[in-house]
C-alpha positions in Angstrom: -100.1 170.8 -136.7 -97.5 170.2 -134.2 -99.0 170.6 -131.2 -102.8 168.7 -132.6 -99.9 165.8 -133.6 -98.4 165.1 -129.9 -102.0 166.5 -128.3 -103.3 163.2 -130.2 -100.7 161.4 -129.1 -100.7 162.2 -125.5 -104.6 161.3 -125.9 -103.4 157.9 -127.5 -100.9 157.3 -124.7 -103.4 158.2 -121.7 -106.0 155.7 -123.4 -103.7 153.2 -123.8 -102.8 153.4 -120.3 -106.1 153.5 -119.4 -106.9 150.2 -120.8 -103.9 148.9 -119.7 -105.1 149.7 -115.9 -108.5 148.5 -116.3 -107.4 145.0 -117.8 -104.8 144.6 -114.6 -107.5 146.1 -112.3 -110.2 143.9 -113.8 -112.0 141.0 -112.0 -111.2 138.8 -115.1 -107.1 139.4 -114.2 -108.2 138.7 -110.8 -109.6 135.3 -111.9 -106.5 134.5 -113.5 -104.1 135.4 -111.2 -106.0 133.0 -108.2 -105.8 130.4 -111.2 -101.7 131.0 -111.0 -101.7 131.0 -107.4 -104.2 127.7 -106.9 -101.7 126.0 -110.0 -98.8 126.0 -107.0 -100.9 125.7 -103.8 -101.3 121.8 -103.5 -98.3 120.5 -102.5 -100.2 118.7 -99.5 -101.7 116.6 -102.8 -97.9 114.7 -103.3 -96.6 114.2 -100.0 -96.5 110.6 -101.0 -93.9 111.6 -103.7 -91.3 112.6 -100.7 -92.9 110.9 -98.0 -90.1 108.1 -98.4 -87.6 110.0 -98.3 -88.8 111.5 -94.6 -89.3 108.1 -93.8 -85.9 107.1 -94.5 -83.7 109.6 -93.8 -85.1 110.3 -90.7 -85.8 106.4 -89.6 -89.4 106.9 -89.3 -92.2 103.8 -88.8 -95.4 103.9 -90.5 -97.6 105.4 -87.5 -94.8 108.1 -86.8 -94.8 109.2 -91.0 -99.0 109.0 -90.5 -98.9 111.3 -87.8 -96.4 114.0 -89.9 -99.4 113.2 -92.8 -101.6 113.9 -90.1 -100.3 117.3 -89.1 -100.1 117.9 -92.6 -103.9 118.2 -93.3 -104.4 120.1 -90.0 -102.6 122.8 -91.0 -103.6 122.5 -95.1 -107.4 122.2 -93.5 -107.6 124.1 -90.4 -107.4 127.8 -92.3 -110.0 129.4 -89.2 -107.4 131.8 -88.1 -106.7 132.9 -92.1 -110.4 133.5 -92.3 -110.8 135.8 -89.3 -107.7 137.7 -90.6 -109.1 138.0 -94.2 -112.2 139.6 -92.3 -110.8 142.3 -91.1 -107.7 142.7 -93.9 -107.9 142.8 -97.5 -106.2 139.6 -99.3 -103.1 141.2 -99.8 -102.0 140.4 -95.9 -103.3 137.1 -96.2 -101.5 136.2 -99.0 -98.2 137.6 -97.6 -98.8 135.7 -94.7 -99.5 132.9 -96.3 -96.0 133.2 -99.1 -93.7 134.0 -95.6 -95.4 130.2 -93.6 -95.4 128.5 -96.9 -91.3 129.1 -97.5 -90.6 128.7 -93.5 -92.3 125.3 -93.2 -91.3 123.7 -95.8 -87.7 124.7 -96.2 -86.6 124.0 -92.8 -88.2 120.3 -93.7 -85.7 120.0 -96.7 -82.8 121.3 -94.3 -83.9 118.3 -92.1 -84.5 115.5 -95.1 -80.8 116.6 -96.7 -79.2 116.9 -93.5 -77.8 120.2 -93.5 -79.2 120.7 -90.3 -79.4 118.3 -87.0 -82.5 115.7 -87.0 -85.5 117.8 -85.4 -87.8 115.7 -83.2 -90.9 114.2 -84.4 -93.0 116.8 -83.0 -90.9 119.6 -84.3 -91.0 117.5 -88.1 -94.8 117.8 -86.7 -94.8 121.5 -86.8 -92.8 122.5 -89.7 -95.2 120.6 -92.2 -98.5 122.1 -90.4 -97.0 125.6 -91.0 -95.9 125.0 -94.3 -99.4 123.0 -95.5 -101.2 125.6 -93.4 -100.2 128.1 -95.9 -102.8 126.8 -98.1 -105.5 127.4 -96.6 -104.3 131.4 -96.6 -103.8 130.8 -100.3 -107.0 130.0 -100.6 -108.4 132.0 -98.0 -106.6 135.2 -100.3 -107.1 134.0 -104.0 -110.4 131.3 -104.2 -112.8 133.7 -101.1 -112.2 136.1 -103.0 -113.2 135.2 -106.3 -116.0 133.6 -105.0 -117.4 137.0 -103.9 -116.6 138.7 -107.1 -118.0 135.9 -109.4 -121.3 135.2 -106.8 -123.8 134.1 -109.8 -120.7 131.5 -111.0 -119.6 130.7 -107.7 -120.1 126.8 -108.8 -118.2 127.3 -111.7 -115.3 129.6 -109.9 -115.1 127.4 -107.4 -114.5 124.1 -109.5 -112.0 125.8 -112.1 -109.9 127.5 -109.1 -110.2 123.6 -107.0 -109.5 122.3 -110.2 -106.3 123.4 -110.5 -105.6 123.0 -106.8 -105.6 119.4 -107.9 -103.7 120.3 -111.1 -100.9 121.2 -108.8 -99.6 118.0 -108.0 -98.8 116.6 -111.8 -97.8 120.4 -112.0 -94.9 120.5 -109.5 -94.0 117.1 -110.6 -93.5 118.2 -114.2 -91.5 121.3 -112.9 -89.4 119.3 -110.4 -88.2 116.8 -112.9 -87.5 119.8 -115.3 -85.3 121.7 -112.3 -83.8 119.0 -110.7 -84.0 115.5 -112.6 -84.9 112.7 -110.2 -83.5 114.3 -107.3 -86.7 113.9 -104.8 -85.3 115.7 -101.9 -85.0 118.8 -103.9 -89.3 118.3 -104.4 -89.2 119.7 -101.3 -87.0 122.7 -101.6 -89.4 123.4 -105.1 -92.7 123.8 -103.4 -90.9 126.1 -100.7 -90.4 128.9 -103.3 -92.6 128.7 -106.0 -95.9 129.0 -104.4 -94.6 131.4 -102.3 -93.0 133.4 -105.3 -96.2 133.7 -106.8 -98.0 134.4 -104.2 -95.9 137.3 -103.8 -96.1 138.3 -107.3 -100.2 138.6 -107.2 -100.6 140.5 -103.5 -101.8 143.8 -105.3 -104.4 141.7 -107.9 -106.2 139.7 -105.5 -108.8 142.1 -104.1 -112.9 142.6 -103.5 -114.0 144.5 -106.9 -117.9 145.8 -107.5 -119.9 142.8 -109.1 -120.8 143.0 -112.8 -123.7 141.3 -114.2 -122.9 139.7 -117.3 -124.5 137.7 -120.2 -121.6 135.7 -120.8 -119.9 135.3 -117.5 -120.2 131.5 -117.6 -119.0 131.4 -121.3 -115.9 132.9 -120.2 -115.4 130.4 -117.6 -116.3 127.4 -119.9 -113.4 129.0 -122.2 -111.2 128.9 -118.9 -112.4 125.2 -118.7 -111.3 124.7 -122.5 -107.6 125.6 -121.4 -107.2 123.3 -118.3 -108.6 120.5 -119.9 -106.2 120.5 -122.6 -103.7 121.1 -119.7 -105.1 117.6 -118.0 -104.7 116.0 -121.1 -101.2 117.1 -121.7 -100.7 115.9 -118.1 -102.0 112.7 -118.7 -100.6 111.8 -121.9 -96.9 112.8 -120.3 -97.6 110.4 -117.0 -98.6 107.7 -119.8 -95.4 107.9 -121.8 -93.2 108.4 -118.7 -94.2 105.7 -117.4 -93.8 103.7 -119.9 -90.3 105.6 -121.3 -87.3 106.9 -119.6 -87.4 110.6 -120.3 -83.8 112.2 -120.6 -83.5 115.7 -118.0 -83.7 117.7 -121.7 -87.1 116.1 -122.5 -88.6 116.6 -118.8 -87.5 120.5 -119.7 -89.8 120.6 -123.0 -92.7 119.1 -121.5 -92.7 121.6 -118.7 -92.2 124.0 -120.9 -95.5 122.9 -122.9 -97.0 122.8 -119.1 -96.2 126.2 -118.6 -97.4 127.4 -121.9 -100.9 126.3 -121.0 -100.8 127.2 -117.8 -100.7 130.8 -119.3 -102.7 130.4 -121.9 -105.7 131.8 -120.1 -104.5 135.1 -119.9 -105.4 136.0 -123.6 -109.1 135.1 -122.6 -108.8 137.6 -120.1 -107.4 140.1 -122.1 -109.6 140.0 -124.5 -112.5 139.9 -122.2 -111.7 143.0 -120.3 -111.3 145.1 -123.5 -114.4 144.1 -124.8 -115.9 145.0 -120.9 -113.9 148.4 -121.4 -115.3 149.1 -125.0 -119.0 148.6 -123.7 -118.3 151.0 -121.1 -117.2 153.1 -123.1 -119.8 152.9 -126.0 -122.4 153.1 -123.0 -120.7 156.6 -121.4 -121.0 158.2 -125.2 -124.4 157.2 -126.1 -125.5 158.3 -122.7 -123.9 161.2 -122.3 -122.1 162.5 -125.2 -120.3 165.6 -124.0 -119.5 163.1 -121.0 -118.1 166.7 -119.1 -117.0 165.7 -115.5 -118.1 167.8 -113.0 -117.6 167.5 -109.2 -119.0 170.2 -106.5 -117.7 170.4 -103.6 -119.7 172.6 -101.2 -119.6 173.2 -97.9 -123.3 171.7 -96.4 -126.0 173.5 -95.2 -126.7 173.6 -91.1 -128.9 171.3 -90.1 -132.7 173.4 -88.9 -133.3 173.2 -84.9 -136.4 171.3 -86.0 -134.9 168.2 -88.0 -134.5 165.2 -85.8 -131.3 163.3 -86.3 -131.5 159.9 -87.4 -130.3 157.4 -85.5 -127.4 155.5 -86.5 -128.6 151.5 -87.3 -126.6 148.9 -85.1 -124.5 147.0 -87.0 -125.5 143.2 -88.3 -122.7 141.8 -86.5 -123.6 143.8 -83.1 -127.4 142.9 -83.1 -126.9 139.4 -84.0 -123.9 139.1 -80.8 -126.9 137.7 -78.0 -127.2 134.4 -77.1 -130.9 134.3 -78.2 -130.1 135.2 -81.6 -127.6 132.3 -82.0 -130.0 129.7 -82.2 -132.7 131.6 -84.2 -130.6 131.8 -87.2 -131.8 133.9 -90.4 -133.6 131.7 -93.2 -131.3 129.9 -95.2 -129.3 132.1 -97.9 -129.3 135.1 -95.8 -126.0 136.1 -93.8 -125.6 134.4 -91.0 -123.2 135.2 -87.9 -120.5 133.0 -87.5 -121.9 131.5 -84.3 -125.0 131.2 -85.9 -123.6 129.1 -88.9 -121.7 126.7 -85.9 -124.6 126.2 -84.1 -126.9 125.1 -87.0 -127.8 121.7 -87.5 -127.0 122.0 -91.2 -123.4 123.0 -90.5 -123.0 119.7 -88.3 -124.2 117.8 -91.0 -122.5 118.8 -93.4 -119.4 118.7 -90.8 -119.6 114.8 -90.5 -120.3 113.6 -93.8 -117.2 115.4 -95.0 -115.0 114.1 -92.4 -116.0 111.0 -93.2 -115.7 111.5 -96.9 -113.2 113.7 -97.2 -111.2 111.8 -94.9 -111.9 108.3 -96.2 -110.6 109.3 -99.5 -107.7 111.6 -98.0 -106.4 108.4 -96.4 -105.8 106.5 -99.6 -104.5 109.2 -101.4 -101.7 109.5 -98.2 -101.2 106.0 -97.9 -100.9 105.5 -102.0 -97.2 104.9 -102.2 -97.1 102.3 -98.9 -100.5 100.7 -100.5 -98.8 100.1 -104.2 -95.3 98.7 -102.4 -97.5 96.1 -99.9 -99.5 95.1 -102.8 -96.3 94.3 -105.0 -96.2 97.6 -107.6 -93.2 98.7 -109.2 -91.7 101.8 -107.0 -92.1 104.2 -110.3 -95.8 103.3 -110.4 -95.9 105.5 -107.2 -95.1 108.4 -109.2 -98.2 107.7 -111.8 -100.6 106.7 -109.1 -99.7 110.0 -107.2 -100.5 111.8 -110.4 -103.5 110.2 -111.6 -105.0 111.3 -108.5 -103.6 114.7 -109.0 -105.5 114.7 -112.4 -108.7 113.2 -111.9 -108.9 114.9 -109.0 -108.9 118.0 -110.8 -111.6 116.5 -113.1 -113.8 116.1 -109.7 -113.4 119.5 -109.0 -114.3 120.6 -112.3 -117.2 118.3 -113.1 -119.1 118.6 -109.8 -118.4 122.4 -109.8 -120.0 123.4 -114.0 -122.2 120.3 -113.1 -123.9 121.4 -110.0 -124.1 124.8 -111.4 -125.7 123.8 -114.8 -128.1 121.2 -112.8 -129.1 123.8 -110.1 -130.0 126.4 -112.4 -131.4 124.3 -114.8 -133.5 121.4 -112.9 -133.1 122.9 -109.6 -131.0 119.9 -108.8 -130.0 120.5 -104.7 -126.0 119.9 -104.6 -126.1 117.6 -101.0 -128.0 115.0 -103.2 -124.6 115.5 -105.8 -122.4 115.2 -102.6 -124.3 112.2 -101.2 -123.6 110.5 -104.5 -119.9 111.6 -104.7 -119.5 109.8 -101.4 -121.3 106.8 -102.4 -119.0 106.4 -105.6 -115.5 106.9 -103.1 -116.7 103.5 -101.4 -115.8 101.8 -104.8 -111.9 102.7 -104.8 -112.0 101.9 -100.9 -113.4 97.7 -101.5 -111.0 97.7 -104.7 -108.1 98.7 -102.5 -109.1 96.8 -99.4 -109.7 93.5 -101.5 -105.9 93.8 -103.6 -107.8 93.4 -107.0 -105.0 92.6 -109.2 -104.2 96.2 -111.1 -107.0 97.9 -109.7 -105.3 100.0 -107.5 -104.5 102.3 -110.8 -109.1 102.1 -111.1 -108.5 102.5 -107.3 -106.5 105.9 -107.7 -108.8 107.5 -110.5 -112.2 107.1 -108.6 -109.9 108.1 -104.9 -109.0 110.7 -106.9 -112.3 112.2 -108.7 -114.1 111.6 -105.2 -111.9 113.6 -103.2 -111.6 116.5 -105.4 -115.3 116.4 -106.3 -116.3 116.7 -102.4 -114.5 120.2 -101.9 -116.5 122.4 -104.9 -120.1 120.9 -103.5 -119.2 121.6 -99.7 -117.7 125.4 -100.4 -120.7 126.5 -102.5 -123.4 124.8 -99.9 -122.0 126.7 -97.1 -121.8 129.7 -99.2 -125.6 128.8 -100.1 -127.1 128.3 -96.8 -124.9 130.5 -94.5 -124.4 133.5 -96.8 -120.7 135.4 -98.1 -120.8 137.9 -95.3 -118.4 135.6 -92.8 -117.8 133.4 -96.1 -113.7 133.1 -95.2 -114.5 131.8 -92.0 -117.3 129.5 -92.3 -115.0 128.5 -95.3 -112.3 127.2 -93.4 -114.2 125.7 -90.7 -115.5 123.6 -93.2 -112.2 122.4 -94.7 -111.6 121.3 -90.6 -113.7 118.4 -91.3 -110.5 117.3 -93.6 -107.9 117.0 -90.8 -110.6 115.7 -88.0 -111.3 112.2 -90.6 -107.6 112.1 -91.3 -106.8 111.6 -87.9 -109.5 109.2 -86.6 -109.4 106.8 -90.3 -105.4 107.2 -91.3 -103.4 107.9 -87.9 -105.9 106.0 -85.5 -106.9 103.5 -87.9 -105.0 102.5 -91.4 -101.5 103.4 -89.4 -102.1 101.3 -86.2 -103.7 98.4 -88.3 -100.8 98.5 -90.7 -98.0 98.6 -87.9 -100.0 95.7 -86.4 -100.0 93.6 -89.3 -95.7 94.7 -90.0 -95.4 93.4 -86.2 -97.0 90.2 -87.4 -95.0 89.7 -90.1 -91.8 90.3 -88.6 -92.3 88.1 -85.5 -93.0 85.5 -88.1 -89.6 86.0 -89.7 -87.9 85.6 -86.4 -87.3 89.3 -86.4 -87.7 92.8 -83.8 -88.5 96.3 -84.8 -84.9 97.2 -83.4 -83.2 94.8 -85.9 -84.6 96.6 -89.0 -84.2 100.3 -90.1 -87.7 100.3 -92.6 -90.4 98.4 -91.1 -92.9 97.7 -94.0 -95.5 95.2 -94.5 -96.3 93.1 -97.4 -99.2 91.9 -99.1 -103.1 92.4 -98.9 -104.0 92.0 -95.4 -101.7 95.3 -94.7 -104.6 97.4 -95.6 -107.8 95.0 -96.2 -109.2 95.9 -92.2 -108.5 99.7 -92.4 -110.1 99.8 -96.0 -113.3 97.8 -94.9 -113.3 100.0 -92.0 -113.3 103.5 -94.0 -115.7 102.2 -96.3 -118.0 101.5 -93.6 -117.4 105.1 -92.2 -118.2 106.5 -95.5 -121.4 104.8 -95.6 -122.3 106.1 -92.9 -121.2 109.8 -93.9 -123.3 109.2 -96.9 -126.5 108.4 -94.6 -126.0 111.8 -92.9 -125.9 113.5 -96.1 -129.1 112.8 -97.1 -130.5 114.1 -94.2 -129.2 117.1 -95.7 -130.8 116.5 -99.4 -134.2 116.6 -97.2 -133.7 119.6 -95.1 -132.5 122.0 -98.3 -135.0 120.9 -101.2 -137.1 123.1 -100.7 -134.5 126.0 -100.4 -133.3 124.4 -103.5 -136.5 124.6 -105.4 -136.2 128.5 -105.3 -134.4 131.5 -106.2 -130.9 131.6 -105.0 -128.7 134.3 -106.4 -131.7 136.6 -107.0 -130.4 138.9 -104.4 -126.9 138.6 -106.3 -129.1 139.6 -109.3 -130.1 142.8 -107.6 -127.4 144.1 -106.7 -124.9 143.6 -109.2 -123.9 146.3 -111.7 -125.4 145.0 -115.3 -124.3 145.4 -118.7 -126.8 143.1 -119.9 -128.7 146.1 -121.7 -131.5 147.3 -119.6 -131.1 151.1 -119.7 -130.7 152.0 -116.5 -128.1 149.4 -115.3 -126.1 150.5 -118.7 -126.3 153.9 -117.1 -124.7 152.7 -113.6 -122.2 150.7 -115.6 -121.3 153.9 -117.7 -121.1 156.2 -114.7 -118.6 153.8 -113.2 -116.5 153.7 -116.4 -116.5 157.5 -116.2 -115.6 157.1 -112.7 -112.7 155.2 -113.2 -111.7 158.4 -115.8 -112.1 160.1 -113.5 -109.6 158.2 -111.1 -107.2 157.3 -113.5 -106.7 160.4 -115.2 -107.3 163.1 -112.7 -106.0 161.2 -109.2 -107.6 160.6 -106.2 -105.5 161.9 -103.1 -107.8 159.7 -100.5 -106.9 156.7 -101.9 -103.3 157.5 -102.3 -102.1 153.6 -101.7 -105.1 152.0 -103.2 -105.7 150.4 -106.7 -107.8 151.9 -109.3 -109.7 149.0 -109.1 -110.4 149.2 -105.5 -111.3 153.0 -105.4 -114.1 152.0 -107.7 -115.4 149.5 -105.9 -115.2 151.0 -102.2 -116.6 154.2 -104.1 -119.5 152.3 -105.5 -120.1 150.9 -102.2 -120.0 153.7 -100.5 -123.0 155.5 -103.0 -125.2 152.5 -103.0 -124.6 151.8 -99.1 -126.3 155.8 -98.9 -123.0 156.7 -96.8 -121.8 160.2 -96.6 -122.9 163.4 -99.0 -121.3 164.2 -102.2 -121.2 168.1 -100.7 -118.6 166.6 -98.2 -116.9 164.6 -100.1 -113.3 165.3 -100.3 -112.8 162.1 -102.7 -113.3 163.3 -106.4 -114.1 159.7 -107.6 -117.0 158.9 -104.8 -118.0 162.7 -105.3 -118.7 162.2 -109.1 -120.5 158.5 -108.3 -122.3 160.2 -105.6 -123.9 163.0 -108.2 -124.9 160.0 -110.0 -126.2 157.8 -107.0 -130.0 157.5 -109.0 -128.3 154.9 -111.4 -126.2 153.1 -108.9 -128.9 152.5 -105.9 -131.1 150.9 -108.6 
């Protein structure tokens, strides 16, 4: 009685710990870990919020401050080098990267803002901020690539949620800021050098490539996810309203982060309970399928190969065969892998490439310039704080919307998402002529659509390029699209809405009698400060709108077809048909197998990731399961008819 008592026991234990590794393996955990990690990761989003104090501290003018803002979205933007990485690494390294540029950046910027360390040079100011924003686009690189190729059906709806809270961050970090340090604004800085890094940090061993799952309700789990961050948006919102209009005590900022934080966890109970139901359908499916469900794995030495039996020849890899100069510009049809010269050199790619800079980068300059914009036009000095995060929030809302939108109208009405982008950039033009014509109190109308444009853009641009040009080089060709970011923010803020501003300060000045060397903060009052540059972007976005639609043309028909069917293929089901229920049960007894017995070749990997480089492996056709020295890929390969179907 005894011994059936603890042999029960031990059973319970080992189950228990068996579902406990699957929900922290799972690719729902995954998800909500990259939701953690993109919470943190826009820190680029409120640079207006300590922009002053760089500008004051350091005795900057407004074209020297629009060149740090500059430098800023280069390195948030320019993530190429974090996408060749993440090809040839897992995420793990490029989030580690990532957590080490982040802190480095952006804490030697507070050393310079508080003076605890002599005054760097502009261009060394210059370099600090591009390392620190550049750590984004390796968060992103690590946590939102990622999910996109473990979610590929959803990748619309991934890809809004995970931007969505990118631009959740800002109103985030502002809550947590004023919870950790009051109103101190120079310690803003010091905040987002830790915490994105700490979490980062805290996820490297979650983030990873698992083996796609078909399921029913994928995108009911991810409208549950939306649930949660809307009510977080809401929160947010309702907090800017009465902050603005009250004086919260240090004690009252603490509670409403603490209400912040609570949602921001919330998700994680979805998750759970999602990846035990996944584990108690694989389960139910090993039983009915196999009932003894006795694990056996041969390993034999192969037969010789006979005199008489050619040798296959190996195939050349994609990457190799597609290298010449020929192939370059006879790309694949669109939706298949292309290389990554391939995607460059297409005319789609350069489309796309200058209607975002002009959109992205129209939009990106008012959201910079927000806090200089409200003070010329005669705002109070808080309202910077509620301008900054109204953007913040209805930027997530863009993200959201046109991600679950786009999805729902593609697979619905076959709806192509340029024409969505083309009328995302048409709406930004609004909040440019409201700014650039000083409507009286439109600038907070002004912030909203800035702010739903810009984060709208980012969700429709990520999934086209993942459309058209395929997931194979998917980090890279994703961060050469986010280049199109700093390229506008140059030519429209630096080149343009800096130099036209500093033009019209000049004017002023001379008019009082005054020269630049007399005052310490050269600022610029009134409408004209901004009214040239504004007219000026909108005319650029225009024009960026134009060259989308080129785009809407060249992709309907694409559009009209059958996009993830491949996806559909070659995904694992548990939808019910009998012989993906069979695959997904002999991966469940796989990971048994793993779990309980060990699996010496993977000594340093996940369970998680054994499965899934297993699985590969078996439906890739690689190797023998007489060879195999792996007991996890051995038992999958004895079961390779389910898997390669």
């Amino acid at each position: 009685m005894v011994m059936a008592d603890a042999t029960a026991g031990s059973h319970g234990w080992r189950e228990t710990r068996l579902v406990a590794m699957h929900v922290l393996l799972g690719r729902w955990f995954m998800a909500f870990a990259a939701l953690l990690i993109m919470s943190v990761a826009g820190a680029t989003y409120i640079f207006s919020l300590y922009s002053g104090n760089i500008k004051t501290n350091l005795g900057y003018d407004q074209t020297s401050l629009n060149l740090l803002g500059f430098f800023k979205d280069l390195g948030a933007n320019v993530g190429v080098l974090s996408g060749l990485i993440n090809e040839v690494t897992p995420p793990w390294v490029v989030l580690s990267i990532g957590a080490a540029m982040n802190f480095f950046g952006y804490f030697m910027i507070w050393l310079a803002v508080t003076g605890h360390s002599a005054q760097p040079r502009l261009w060394l100011m210059c370099l600090y901020i591009c390392v620190g924003a550049n750590s984004q686009s390796f968060a992103n690189t690590g946590a939102l690539v990622t999910s996109v190729k473990n979610f590929p059906e959803s990748r619309g709806a991934i890809l809004g949620l995970l931007k969505g809270f990118v631009g959740l961050s800002g109103a985030i970090l502002a809550q947590l800021y004023h919870a950790f340090y009051g109103d101190d604004s120079e310690s803003l800085i010091l905040l987002i050098a830790w915490l994105p890094a700490a979490i980062s940090v805290l996820f490297l061993r979650t983030i990873r490539v698992l083996a796609v799952v078909r399921q029913k309700n994928e995108l009911k789990v991810f409208y549950n996810l939306l649930y949660v961050s809307l009510g977080l948006a809401g929160f947010l919102m309702a907090v800017i309203i009465l902050q603005n209009q009250l004086s919260f005590s240090r004690i009252e900022y603490a509670g409403s982060a603490a209400v912040v934080l609570f949602l921001l966890f919330l998700p994680i109970f979805i998750v759970v309970k999602e990846e035990i139901f996944l584990w108690k359908r694989k389960r139910e499916i090993v039983m009915n399928n196999d009932p003894p469900h006795q694990l056996k794995v041969v390993a034999e030495t192969p037969p010789p190969l006979r005199a008489s039996e050619p040798v296959p020849p190996l195939p050349m890899p994609q990457h190799m065969a597609a290298s010449g100069c020929s192939n370059i510009l006879r790309p694949p049809d669109r939706g298949e892998d292309y290389t990554i010269l391939q995607a460059l050199f297409s005319i789609d790619m350069l489309i796309l490439f200058i209607a975002t800079t002009f959109g992205v980068g129209g939009t990106l300059t008012a959201i910079d310039n927000l806090g200089q914009i409200g003070s010329a036009l005669g705002y109070p000095s808080r309202s910077t704080t509620t301008f900054v995060s109204l953007v913040s929030i209805w930027n997530y809302l863009g993200r959201v919307v046109s991600g679950f939108a786009s999805e729902v109208l593609l697979t619905k009405y076959k709806c192509p998402r340029p024409l969505l982008l083309t009328l995302v950039l048409l709406l930004s033009c609004v909040g440019h002529l409201l700014i650039a014509f000083g409507v009286p109190n439109a600038l907070y109308a002004a912030s909203v659509i800035t702010g739903f444009c810009f984060g709208a853009q980012w969700p429709l641009v990520f999934a086209i390029i993942s459309e058209i040009f395929g997931l194979k080089y998917y980090s890279t060709l994703y961060n050469f699209g986010a280049v199109a970011s700093p390229v506008g923010s140059y030519v429209l803020n630096v080149k343009v809405a800096g130099r036209l501003y500093d033009r019209e300060a000049a004017r002023q000045m001379a008019a009082l009698g005054l020269a630049r060397k007399d005052v310490k903060d050269f600022m610029c009052k009134g409408v004209e400060c901004y009214k040239t540059a504004f007219l000026v972007i909108t005319a650029a976005t225009l024009f960026g709108c134009l060259v989308s639609s080129i785009l809407v043309l060249r992709t309907r028909k694409f559009y009209r077809g059958d996009i993830y069917r491949k996806f559909r293929e070659a995904a694992i089901d548990l939808t019910g048909r009998e012989d993906d229920s069979k695959a997904a049960g002999v991966e469940a007894e796989a990971a048994a197998v793993a779990a309980v017995h060990g699996d010496d070749c993977t000594a340093t990997a996940g369970a998680g990731d054994l499965i899934a480089t297993a699985t590969r492996a078996v439906r890739q056709g690689r190797g023998d399961v007489k060879t195999s020295s792996c007991p996890t890929e051995a038992y999958l390969r004895n079961h390779k008819s389910y898997l390669k179907k």
